[in-house]
N, C-alpha and C positions, 0 to 999 in steps of 0.2 A: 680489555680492562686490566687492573693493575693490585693486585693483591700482594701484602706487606704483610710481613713479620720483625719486632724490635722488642726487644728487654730494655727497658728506660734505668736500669739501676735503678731502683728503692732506696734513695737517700735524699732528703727533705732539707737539712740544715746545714752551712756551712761552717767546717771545725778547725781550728789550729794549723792542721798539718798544711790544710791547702790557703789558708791565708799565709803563713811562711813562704811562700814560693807567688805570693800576689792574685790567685786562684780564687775563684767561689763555686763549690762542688751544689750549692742548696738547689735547691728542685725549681725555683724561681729563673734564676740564675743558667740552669740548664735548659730547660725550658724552651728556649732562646732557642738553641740548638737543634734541637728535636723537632720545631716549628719551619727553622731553615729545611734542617732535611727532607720531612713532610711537604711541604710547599714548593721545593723543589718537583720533590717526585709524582707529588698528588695521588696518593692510592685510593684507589675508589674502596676499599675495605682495610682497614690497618686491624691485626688482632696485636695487644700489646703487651709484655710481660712487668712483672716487677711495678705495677700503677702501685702510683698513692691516691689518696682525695684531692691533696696539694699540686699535683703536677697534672691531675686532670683539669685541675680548675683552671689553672694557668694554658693549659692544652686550650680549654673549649674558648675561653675568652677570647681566644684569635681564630681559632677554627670554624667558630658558631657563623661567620657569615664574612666571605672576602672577596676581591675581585681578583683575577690571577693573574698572570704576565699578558694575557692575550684578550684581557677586560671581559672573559667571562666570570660570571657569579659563582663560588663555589661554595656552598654549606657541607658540613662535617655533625656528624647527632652521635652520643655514645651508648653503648648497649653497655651498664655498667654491671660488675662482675669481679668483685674483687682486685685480687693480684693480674688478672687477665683479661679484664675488658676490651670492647669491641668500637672503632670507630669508623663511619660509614660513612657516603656520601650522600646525604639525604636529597640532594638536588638529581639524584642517577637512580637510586632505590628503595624502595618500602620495603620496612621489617614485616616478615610474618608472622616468627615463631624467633622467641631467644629464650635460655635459658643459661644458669650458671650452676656449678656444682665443683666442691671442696674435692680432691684426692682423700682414700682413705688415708691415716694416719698408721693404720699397723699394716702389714704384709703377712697373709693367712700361715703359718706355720714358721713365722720367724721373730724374735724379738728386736726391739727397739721402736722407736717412731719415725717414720719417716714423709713427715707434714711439717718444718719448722714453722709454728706461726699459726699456723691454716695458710700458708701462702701459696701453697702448691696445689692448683687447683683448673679446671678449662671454662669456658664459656664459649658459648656458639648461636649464630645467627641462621637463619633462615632469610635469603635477600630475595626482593622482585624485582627485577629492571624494570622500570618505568617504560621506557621506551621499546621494550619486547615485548614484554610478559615474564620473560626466562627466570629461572630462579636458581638459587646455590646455597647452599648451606657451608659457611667459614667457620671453624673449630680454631679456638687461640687458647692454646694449655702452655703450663711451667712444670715438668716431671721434677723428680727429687732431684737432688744436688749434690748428695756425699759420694766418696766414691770407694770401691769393696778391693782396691790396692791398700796392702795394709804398709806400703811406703809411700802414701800420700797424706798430707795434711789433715785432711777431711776424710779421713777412713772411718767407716761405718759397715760393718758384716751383712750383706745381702743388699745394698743400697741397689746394686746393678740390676738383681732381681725386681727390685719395688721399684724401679723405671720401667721395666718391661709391663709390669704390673698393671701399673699405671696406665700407658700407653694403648694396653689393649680394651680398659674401660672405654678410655676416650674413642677407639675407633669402633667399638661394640657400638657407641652412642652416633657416631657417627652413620654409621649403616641405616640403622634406624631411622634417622632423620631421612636422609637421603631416598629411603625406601617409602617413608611416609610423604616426601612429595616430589617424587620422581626428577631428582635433581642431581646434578653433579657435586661433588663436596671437597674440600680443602682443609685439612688438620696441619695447622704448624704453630711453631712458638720454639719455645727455650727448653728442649730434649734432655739437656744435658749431658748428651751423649752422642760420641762421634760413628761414623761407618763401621760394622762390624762389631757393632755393639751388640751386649744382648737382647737390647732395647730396639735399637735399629732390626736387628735381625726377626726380633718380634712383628714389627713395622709388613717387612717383607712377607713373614710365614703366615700375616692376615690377609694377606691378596691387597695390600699397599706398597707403594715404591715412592720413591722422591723423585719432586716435579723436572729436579734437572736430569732425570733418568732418558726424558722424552722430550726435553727440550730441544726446538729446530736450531735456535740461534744461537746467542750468547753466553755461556756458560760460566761463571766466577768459578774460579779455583780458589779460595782464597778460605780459611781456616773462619773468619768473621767474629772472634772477640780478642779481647787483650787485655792489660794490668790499667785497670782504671775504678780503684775504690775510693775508704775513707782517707785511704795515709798517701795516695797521688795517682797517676798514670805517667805512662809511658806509650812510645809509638813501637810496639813489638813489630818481629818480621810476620807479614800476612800468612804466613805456613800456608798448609794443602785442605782442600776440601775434605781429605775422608778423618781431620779431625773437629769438624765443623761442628757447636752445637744445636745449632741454631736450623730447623728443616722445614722444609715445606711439601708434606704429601698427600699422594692423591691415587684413587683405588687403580692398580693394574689394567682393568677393562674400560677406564675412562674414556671418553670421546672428547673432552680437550685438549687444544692444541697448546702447550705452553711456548711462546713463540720468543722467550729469552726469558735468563734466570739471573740477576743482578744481585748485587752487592754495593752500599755507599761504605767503602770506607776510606773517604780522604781524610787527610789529617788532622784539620780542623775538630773529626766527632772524636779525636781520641780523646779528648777531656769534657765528651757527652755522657757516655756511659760506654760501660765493658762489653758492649755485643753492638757491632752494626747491623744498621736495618739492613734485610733483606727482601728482596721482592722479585714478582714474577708478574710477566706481562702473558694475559692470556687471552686465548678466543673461544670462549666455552658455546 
């Protein structure tokens, strides 16, 4: 099976900047793109960041029901959820259990907020395979975004801690799940935060590692976002994994095999959004 993680940028309307250069950044517009990509790759479970109403709508209208390159039938159903909703293959498996839940906004002994929005938030599924029985539970979270260098743009005091924070909600909730039906489970999304983080290294000291820790095959080196907002994009150099923010992990003692760890990022998506899809091909 094929399990995906993407931040779609959260921008809805096309402005100025990118009509000057003959561009349409609107959610419409991108759309397009994100469809291509998807379609390409077919994930049997996509968890996705940065959703609006507008791009899901446009999402489902082609997803809801297609024929694929090799004239199979393919349906797509959304677990919806905010900034991070859940898209499934409803022709492969039945929901059992989903739920959604906001990130706190404060950080227990530190001031500021660190919830722009209510946007930073996880959702998760509970799936049955039709054709086994088997079941997995997918986690697709958005951690905070500022960052605690105080010569960085987006400096915010304790930001690094209120990802860690964060992080350990989601995988406390993860356990749970997992232990309520004896299933293997998947937490990824837009971390915002690369290897050796304090957020990553929370990741680890919960008895979690990242999928391409145990990956047999294919492995992307590749950093997976770049400059693509309201005022343009560019095709940045792909950097190295360990500043990647974008993860996909799975508890230590797992019994799946993750049998390659992909990346899209041709050129084409840099003017989709600032994070290429990532995905992982598994045999759980």
């Amino acid at each position: 099976m094929i399990i995906m993680t993407n931040n779609q940028w959260k921008y809805d309307e096309n402005n100025d900047d990118w009509r000057a250069i003959g561009m349409d950044c609107s959610a419409q517009s991108r759309s397009a793109g994100l469809l291509k990509a998807y379609r390409s790759i077919l994930p049997d479970i996509l968890g996705v960041q940065e959703s609006s109403c507008l791009m899901e709508k446009f999402l489902m209208n082609e997803l809801y029901a297609f024929t694929d390159e090799t004239g199979e039938r393919v349906e797509y159903r959304l677990i919806t959820g905010g900034d991070t909703p859940i898209y499934y293959r409803s022709d492969k498996y039945f929901v059992v259990e989903t739920g959604y839940c906001q990130h706190p906004e404060h950080l227990p002994g530190a001031e500021g907020i660190f919830n722009n929005e209510r946007t930073k938030s996880y959702t998760y599924g509970v799936f049955e395979e039709l054709a086994t029985g088997k079941k997995l539970l997918v986690v697709s979270t958005h951690l905070w975004w500022k960052s605690s260098n105080p010569e960085r743009f987006n400096y915010q005091p304790h930001s690094s801690e209120a990802r860690a924070y964060q992080i350990a909600i989601v995988l406390d909730k993860a356990r749970e799940m997992m232990k309520k039906y004896h299933c293997p489970g998947f937490v990824l999304g837009d971390f915002n935060a690369g290897i050796g983080s304090l957020c990553m290294d929370k990741v680890y000291d919960m008895g979690w590692m990242e999928a391409r820790d145990i990956c047999t095959g294919e492995k992307d080196g590749t950093k997976g976002h770049h400059l693509c907002s309201p005022k343009g994009f560019r095709r940045d150099p792909l950097g190295k994994y360990e500043e990647a923010l974008d993860h996909i992990v799975v508890p230590k003692e797992t019994d799946v095999k993750i049998l390659n760890y992909k990346r899209m990022n041709d050129e084409w998506f840099d003017c989709i959004s600032d994070h290429y899809p990532l995905y992982i091909e598994v045999d759980i």
